[in-house]
Rosetta silent file (secondary structure, phi, psi, omega in degrees, C-alpha in Angstrom):
SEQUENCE: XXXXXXXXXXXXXXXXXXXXXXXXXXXXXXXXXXXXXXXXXXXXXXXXXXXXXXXXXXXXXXXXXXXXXXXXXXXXXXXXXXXXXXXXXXXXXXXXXXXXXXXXXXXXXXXXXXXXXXXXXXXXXXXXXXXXXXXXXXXXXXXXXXXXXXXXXXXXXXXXXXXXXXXXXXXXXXXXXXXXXXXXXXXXXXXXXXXXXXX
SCORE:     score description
SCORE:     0.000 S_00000001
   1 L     0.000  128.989 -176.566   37.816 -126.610 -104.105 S_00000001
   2 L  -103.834  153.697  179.810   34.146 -125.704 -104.019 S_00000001
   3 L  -102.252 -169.438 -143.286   32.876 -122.429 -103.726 S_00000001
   4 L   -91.005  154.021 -178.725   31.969 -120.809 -100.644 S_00000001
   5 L   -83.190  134.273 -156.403   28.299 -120.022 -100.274 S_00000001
   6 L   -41.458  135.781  166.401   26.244 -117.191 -101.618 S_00000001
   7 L   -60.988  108.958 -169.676   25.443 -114.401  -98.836 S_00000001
   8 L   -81.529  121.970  175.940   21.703 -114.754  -98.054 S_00000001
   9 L   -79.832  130.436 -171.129   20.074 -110.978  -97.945 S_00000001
  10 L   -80.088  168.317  176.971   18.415 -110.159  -94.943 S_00000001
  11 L  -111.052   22.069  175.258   15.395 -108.897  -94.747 S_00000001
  12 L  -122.319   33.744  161.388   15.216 -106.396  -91.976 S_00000001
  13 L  -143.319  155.334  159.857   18.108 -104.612  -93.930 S_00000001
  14 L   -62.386  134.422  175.371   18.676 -103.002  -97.095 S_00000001
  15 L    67.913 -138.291  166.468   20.711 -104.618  -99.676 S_00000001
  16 L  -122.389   47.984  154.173   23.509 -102.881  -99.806 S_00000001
  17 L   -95.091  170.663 -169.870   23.977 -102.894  -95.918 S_00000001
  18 L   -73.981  132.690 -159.194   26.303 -104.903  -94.520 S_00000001
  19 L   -99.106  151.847 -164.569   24.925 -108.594  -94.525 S_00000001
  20 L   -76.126  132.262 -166.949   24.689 -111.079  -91.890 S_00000001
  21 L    72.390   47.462  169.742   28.205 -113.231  -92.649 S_00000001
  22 L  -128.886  118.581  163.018   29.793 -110.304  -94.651 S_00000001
  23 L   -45.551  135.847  123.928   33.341 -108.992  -93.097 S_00000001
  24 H     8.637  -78.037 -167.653   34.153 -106.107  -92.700 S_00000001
  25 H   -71.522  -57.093 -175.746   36.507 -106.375  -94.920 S_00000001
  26 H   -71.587   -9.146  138.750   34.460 -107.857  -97.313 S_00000001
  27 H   -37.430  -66.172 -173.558   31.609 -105.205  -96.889 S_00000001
  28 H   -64.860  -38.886  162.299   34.252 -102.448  -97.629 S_00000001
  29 H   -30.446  -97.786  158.855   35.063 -104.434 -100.753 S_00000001
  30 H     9.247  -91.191 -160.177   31.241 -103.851 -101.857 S_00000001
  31 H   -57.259  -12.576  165.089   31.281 -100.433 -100.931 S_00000001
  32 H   -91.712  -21.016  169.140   34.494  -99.835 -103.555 S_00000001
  33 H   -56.895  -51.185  163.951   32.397 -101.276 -105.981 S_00000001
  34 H   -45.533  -95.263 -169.771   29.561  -99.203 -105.233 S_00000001
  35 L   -23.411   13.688  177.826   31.610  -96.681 -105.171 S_00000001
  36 L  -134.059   11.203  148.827   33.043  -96.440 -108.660 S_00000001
  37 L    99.087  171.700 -155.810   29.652  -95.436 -109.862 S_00000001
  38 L   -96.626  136.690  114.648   26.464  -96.048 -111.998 S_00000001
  39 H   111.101 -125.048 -139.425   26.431  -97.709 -115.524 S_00000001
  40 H   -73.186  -37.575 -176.443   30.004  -98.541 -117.719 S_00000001
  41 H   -56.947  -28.513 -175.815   32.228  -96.905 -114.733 S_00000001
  42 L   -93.288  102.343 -179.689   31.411 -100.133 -112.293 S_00000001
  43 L  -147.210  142.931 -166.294   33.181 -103.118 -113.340 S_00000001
  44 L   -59.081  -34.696 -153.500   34.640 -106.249 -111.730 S_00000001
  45 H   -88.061  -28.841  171.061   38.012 -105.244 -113.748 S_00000001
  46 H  -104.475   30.154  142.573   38.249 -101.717 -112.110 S_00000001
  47 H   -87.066  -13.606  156.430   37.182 -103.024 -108.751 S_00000001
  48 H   -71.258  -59.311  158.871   40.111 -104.917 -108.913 S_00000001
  49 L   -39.570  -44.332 -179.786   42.339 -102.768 -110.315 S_00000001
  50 L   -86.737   -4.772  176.128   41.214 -100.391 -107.492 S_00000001
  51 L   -94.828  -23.043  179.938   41.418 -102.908 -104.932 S_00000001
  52 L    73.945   27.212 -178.118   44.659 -104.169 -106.146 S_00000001
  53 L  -123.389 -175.229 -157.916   43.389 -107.980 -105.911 S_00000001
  54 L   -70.275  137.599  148.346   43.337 -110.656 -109.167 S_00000001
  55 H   -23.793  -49.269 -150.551   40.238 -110.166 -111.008 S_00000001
  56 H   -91.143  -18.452  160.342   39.385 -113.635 -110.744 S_00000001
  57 H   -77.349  -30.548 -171.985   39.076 -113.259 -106.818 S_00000001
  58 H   -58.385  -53.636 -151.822   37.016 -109.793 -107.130 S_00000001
  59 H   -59.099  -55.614 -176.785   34.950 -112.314 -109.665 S_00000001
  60 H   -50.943  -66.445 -146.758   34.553 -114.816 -106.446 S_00000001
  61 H   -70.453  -41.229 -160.006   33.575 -112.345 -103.971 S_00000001
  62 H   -64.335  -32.148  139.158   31.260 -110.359 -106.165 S_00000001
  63 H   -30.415  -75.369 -175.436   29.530 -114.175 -107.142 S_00000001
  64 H   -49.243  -81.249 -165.248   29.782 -114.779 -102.566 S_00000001
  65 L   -51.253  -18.432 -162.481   28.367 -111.636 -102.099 S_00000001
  66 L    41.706   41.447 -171.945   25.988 -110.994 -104.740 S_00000001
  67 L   -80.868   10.992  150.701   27.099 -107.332 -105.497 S_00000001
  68 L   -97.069  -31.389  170.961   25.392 -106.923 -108.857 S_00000001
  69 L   -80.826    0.552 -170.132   21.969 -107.525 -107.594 S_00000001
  70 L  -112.946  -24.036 -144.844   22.848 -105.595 -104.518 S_00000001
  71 H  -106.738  -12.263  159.384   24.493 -102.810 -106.131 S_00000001
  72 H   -49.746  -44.501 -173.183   21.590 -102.619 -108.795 S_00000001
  73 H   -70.812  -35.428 -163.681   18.902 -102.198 -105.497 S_00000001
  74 H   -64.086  -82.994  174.656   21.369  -99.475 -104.454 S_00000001
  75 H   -25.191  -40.277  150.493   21.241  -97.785 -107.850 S_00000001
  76 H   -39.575  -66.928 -179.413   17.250  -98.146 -107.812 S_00000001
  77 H   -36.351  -56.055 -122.888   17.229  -96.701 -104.131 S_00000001
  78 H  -125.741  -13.101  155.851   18.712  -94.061 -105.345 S_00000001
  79 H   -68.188  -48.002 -161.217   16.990  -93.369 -108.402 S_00000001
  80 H   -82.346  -29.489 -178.716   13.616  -93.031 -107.211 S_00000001
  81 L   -59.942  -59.846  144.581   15.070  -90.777 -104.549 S_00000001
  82 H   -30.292  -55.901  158.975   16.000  -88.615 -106.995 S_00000001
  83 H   -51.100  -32.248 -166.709   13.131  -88.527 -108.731 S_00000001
  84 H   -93.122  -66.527  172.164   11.174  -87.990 -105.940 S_00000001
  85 H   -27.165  -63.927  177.570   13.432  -84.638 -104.942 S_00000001
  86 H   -48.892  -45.033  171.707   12.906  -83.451 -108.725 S_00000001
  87 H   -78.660   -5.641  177.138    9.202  -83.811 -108.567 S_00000001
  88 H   -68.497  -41.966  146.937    9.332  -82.045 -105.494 S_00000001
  89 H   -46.464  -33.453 -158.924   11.043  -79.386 -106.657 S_00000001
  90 H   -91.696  -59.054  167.224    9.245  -78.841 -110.073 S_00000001
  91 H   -15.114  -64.981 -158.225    5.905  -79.191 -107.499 S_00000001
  92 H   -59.187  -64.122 -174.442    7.218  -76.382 -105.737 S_00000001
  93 H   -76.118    1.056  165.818    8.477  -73.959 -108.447 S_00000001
  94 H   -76.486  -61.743 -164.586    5.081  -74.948 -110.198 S_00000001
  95 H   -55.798  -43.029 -165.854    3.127  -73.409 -106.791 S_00000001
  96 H   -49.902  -62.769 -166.578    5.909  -70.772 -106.794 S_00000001
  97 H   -65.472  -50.367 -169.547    4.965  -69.891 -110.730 S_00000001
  98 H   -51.901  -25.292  178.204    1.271  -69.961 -110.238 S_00000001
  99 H   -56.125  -83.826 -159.454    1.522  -67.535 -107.015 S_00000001
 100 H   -57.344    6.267  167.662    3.238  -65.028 -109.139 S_00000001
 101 H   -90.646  -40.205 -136.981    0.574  -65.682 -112.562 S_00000001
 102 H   -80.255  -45.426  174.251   -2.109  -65.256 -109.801 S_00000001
 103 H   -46.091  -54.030  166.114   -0.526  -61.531 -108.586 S_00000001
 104 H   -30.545  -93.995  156.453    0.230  -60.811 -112.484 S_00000001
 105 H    15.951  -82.161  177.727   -3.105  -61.829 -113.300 S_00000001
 106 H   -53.241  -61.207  156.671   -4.542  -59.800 -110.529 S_00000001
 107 H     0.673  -85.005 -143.749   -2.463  -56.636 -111.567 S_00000001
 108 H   -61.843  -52.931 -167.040   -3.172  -56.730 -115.316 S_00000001
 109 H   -51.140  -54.548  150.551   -7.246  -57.564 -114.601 S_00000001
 110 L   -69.006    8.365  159.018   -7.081  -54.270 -112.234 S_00000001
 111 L  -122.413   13.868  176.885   -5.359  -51.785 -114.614 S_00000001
 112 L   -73.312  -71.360  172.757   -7.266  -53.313 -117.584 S_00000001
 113 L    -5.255  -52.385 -171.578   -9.989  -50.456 -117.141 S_00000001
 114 L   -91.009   31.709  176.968   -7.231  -47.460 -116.998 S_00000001
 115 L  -132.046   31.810  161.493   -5.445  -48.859 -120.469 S_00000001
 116 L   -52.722  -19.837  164.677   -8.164  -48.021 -123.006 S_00000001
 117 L   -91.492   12.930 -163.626   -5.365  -46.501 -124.832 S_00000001
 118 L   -66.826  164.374  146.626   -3.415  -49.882 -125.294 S_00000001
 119 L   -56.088  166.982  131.932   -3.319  -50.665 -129.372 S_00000001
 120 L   -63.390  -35.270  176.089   -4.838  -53.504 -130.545 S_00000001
 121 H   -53.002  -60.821 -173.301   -1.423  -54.909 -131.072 S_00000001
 122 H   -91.743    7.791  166.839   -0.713  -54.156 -127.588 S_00000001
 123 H   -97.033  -11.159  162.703   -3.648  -55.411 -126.026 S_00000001
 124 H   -59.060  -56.576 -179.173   -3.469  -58.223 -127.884 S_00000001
 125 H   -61.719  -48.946  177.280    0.276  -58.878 -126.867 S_00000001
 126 H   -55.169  -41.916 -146.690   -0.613  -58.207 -123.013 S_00000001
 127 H   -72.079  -78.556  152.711   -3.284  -60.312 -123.385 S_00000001
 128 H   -23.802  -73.140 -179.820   -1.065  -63.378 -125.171 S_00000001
 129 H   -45.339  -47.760  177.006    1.770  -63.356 -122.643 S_00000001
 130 H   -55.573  -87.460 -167.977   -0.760  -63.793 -119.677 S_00000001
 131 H   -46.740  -27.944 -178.229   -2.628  -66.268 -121.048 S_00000001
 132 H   -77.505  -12.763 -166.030    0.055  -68.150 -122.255 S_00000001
 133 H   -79.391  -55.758 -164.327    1.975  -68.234 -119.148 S_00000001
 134 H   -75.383   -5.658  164.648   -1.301  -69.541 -117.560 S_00000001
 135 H   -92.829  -20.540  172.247   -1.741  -72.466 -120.160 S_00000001
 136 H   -47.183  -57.427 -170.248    2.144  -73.498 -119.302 S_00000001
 137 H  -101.482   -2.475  156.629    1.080  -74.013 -115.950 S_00000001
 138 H  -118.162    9.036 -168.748   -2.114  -75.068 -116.076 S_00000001
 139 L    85.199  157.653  166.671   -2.798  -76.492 -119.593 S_00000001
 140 L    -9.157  106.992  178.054   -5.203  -75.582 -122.328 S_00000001
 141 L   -86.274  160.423 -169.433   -8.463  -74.188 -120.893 S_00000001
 142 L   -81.684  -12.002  178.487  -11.480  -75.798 -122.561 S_00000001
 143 L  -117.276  123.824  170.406  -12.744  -71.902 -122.455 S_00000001
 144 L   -55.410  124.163  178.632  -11.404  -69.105 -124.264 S_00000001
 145 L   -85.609  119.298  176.133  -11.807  -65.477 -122.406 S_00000001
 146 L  -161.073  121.164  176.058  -13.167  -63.329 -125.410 S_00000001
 147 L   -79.486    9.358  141.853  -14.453  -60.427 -126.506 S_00000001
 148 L   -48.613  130.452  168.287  -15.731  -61.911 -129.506 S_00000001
 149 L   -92.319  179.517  172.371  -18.939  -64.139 -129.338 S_00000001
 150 L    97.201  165.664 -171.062  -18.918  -67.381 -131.363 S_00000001
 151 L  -115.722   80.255  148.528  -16.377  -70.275 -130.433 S_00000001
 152 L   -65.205  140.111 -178.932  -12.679  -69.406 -132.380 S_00000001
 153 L  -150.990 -172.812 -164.752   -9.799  -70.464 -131.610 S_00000001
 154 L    46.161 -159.386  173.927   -6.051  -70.250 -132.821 S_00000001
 155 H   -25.383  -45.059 -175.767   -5.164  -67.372 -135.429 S_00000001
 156 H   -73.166  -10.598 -179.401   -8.618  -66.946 -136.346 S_00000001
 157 H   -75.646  -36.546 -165.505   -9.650  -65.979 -132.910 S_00000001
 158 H   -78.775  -37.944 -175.132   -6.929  -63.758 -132.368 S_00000001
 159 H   -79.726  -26.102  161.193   -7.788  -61.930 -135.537 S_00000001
 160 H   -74.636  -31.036 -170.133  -11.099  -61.684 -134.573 S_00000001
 161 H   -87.244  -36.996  172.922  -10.442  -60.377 -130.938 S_00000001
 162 H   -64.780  -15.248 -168.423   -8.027  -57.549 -132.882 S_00000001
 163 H   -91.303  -74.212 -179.860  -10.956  -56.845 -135.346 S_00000001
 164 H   -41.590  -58.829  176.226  -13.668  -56.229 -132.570 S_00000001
 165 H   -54.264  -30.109 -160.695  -11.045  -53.976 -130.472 S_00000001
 166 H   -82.816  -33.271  174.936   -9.992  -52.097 -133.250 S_00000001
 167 H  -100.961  -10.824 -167.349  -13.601  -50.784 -133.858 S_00000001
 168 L   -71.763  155.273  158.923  -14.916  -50.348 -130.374 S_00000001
 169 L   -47.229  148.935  161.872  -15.309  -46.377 -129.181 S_00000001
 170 H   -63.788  -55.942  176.221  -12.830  -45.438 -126.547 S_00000001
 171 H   -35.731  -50.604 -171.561  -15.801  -45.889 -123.860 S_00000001
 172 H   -82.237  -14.839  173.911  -16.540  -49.336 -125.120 S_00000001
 173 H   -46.014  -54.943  179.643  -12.667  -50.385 -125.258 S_00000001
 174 H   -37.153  -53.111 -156.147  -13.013  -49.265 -121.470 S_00000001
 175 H   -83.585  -31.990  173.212  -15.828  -51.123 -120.820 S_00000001
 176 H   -82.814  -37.979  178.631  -14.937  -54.270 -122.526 S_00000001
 177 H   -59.760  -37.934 -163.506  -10.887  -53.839 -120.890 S_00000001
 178 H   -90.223  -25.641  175.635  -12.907  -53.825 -117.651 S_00000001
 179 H   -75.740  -24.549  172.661  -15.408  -56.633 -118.235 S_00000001
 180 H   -67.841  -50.015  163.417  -12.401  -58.654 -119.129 S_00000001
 181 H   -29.822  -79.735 -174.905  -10.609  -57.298 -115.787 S_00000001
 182 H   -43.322  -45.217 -175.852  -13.376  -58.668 -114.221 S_00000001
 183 H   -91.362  -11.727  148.751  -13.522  -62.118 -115.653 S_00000001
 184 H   -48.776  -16.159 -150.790   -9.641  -62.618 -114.989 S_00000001
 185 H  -102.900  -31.827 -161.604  -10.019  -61.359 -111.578 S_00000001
 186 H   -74.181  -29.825  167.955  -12.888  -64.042 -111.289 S_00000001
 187 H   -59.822  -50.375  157.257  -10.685  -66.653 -112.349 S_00000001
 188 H   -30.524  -53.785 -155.963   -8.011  -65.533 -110.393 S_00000001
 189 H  -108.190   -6.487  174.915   -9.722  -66.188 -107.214 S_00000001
 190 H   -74.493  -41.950 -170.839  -11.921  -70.093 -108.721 S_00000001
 191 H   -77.274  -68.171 -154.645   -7.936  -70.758 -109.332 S_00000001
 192 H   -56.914  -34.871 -171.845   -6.453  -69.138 -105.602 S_00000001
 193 H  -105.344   11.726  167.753   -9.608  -71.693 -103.704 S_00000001
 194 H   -73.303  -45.379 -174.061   -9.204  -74.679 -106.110 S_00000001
 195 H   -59.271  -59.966  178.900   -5.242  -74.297 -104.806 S_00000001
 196 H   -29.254  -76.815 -158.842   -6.716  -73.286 -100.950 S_00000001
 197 H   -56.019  -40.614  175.027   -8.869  -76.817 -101.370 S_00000001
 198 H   -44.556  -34.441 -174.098   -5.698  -78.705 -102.614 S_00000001
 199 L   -78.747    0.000    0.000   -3.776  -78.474  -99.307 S_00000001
């Protein structure tokens, strides 16, 4: 007995729609295959089992039917779908985070001026969190914000920006918390139209 011939896939349908010369019945078939899931869980032997018919026919139709190449397109379909929803999301709660660095941001750069009494420690620390928040979500900046001149970076910068504060006058903390205000605030708004220009 020879066997019956492979199911041609159309091409104004997906797949793992129902194909022109696929039953019903044998369609629904498919769809318990699909249906028992992605990677080790889908097998001819528990599509049988769950179908209640001989392996070696499940073997036939899935051969007639082509339901590993079909149920593979499905699994594709279905990745990328995913995938797409996930970057959409992370997109989102990225725009989400940056709204609420840009408000932070804005905050801390207009109350730097009345905190001339932070520490160094704790102007340091405010100072840290902020920025670091803002390299999470935008990456590394190629420029450091500092009240140091010269180009430092890591520990030694930080020990340096704690050095300088630590000796400044109360007046000049002020003056320096507020020129710093200022160039956050400035950033603040080169970042708020770079987003404006994105949409």
């Amino acid at each position: 007995m020879s066997a019956a011939p492979k199911v041609q896939l159309a091409e104004d349908r997906e797949p793992w729609a129902q194909q022109q010369g696929e039953s019903k019945r044998a369609f629904a078939q498919f769809r318990a295959y699909l249906g028992l899931g992605r990677g080790n869980a889908r097998t001819l032997t528990k599509a049988a089992e769950n179908l209640t018919l001989s392996y070696g026919h499940v073997r036939n139709l899935a051969s007639q039917y082509l339901w590993d190449p079909r149920a593979r397109a499905y699994d594709e379909y279905h990745q990328r779908v995913a995938e797409a929803e996930w970057l959409e999301e992370r997109r989102q709660a990225l725009a989400d985070d940056a709204r609420i660095l840009r408000a932070a941001t804005g905050k801390i750069a207009a109350e730097l001026g009345r905190l001339s009494s932070l520490t160094p420690d704790q102007f340091l620390r405010l100072l840290d969190i902020t920025l670091r928040h803002r390299r999470v979500l935008y990456g590394d900046p190629t420029t450091i914000i500092s009240l140091a001149d010269g180009a430092q970076s890591g520990s030694d910068m930080a020990s340096v920006v704690a050095e300088t504060f630590a000796k400044l006058s109360p007046e000049n903390r002020r003056a320096q918390l507020i020129d710093l205000g200022e160039k956050l605030r400035r950033r603040q708004e080169a970042t708020a139209e770079e987003d404006e220009g994105v949409r």
